[in-house]
Phi, psi and omega in degrees: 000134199231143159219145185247164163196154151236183200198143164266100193263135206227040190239001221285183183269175164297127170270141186025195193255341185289322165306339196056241206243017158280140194272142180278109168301107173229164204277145172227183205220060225246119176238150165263143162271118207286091169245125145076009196077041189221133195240111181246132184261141171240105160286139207229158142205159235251125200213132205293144188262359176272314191190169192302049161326162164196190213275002174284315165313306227211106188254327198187167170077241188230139179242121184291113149250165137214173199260156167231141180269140198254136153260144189060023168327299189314328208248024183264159153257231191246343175280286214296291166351270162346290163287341160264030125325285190287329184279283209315354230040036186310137166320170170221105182260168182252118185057072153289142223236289198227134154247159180200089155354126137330076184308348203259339173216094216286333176278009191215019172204078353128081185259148176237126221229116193247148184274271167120206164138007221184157165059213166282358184248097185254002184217355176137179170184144147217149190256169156212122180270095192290129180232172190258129209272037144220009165178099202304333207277338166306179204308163174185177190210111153337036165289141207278153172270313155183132149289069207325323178295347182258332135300337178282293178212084185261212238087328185311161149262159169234141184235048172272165196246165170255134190168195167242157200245069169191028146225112202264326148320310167094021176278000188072147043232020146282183178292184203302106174338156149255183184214144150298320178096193185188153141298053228250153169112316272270174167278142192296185205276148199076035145304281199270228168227159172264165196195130222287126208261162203345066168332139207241282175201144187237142172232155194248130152234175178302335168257339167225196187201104161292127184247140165255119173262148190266187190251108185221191180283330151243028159278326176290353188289313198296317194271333186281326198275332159277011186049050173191172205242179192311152174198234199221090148330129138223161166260143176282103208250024173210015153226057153077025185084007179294127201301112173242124156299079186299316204200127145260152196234151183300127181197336158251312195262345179246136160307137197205008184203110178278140217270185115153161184252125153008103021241036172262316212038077123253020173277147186306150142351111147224195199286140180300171162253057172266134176248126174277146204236236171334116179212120158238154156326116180256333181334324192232041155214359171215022192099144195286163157091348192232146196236150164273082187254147184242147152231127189253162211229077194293157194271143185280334189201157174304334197245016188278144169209098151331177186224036168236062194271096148000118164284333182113334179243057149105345150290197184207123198291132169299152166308320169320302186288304192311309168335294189316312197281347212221138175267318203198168183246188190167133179258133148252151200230180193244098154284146174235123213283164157227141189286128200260126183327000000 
């Protein structure tokens, strides 16, 4: 008897040098297998079956995968993880963000949501990981659901090489180094379409798939040139993925917060940071069709606060008190999707 979940292990090493300091993301994969009442945790991780990929390598279409067992995981650390990772042929994603299990087929479909921001993934991805429903660890296939850099502004190339990345040398004692590669070419931006960009966290019903998007330097490109700011997508999973804007949150471009620094708080207003983040499926506590999204209300500076925080008794906390009381502000609300034309 096998139970399955998944996890994003986000701990990897640096890759090479041509890169700097971007980190190799792999998806990994962990079940207990029950013998005899005794429960052994396995770690896995999800690896291209022909040769080693990674998001330079591998752009579109269907990818041949399998899970490969990290032996002795539990007893690694976040380096040695990494490199028995990388020996095994972990896929290598940029920023891996999120999963989320196929509620309509929870043993055999799997989407996974990469942020990108960097390399060959400068704008997002979402997969879907096809698994085989009576033993996950056999063969499946890595498919992309769209690459936002190929909708935003395509044209590009990708030159990443296959192989494995956290020997930027090639002295071993892995095999010959990869690369991530880059997207270079791509078309400006309003080439394409807009479409929800470097993904965060997703939640899957039988009818969407919610994208949250998060902030980097080229998301923020993408929301000034469509004017508008990050918020929360759905894809239409009964129209062909089609794209909807449910929502932007004050979040890059508006003022949303008063500003000023300790102990006056009178410098003007300027634009907030709000992310729409956490988001699940609610249908069967608030109705079908409706999800449960948070948005946090990143603070501009340690001593930045509004100040119409509820003191609790009928009032309102001075900007000081707020500071004290408080790390960041946030809402959480009950969204109900419309259905994308």
């Amino acid at each position: 008897m096998k139970a399955a979940f998944a996890d994003i292990e986000e701990g990897a090493a640096e890759i090479g040098r041509r890169i700097g300091a971007l980190a190799a993301l792999r998806a990994t994969w962990r079940y207990d297998t029950f013998r005899a009442g005794q429960a052994e945790a396995i770690a896995a991780v999800l690896a291209g079956r022909d040769a080693q990929h990674n998001e330079g390598t591998f752009t579109t279409g269907s990818l041949p995968t399998k899970w490969v067992e990290i032996p002795n995981a539990a007893t690694l650390n976040a380096a040695a993880l990494a490199t028995a990772a990388d020996t095994a042929g972990a896929f290598g994603f940029v920023r891996v963000e999120d999963s989320e299990f196929d509620p309509t087929q929870p043993t055999r479909s799997m989407f996974i949501a990469t942020t990108g921001s960097a390399g060959p993934n400068m704008l997002g991805r979402l997969y879907e990981v096809s698994m085989n429903p009576t033993n996950p660890t056999a063969e499946g296939t890595l498919n992309v659901v769209y690459n936002a850099s190929n909708i935003v502004n395509p044209g590009g190339t990708y030159n990443g090489v296959v192989g494995s990345l956290i020997d930027p040398d090639g002295a071993g004692p892995l095999p010959a180094p990869g690369s991530f590669g880059t997207y270079t070419g791509g078309g400006a931006l309003g080439t394409g379409s807009d479409y929800p960009v470097s993904i965060d966290n997703i939640a899957v019903s039988k009818d969407f798939i919610v994208c949250c998007e998060d902030r980097n330097q080229p998301a923020d490109a993408v929301f000034a040139h469509y004017g508008r700011n990050g918020g929360a997508w759905t894809l239409d999973r009964n129209n062909n993925y089609a794209a909807k804007l449910q929502s932007t949150f004050n979040y890059a471009y508006t003022q949303s917060r008063d500003q000023g620094v300790a102990p006056t708080y009178t410098a003007a207003n300027t634009a907030g940071r709000w992310e729409s983040s956490g988001v699940v499926d609610s249908s069967a506590i608030f109705g079908p069709g409706t999800f449960v999204i948070n948005v946090q209300g990143h603070l501009q500076g340690a001593s930045y606060m509004r100040s119409n925080c509820p003191d609790g008794v009928g009032g309102f906390l001075t900007k000081a008190a707020a500071v004290s009381a408080y790390a960041e502000d946030g809402q959480v609300m009950i969204m109900r999707p419309v259905v994308a034309p």
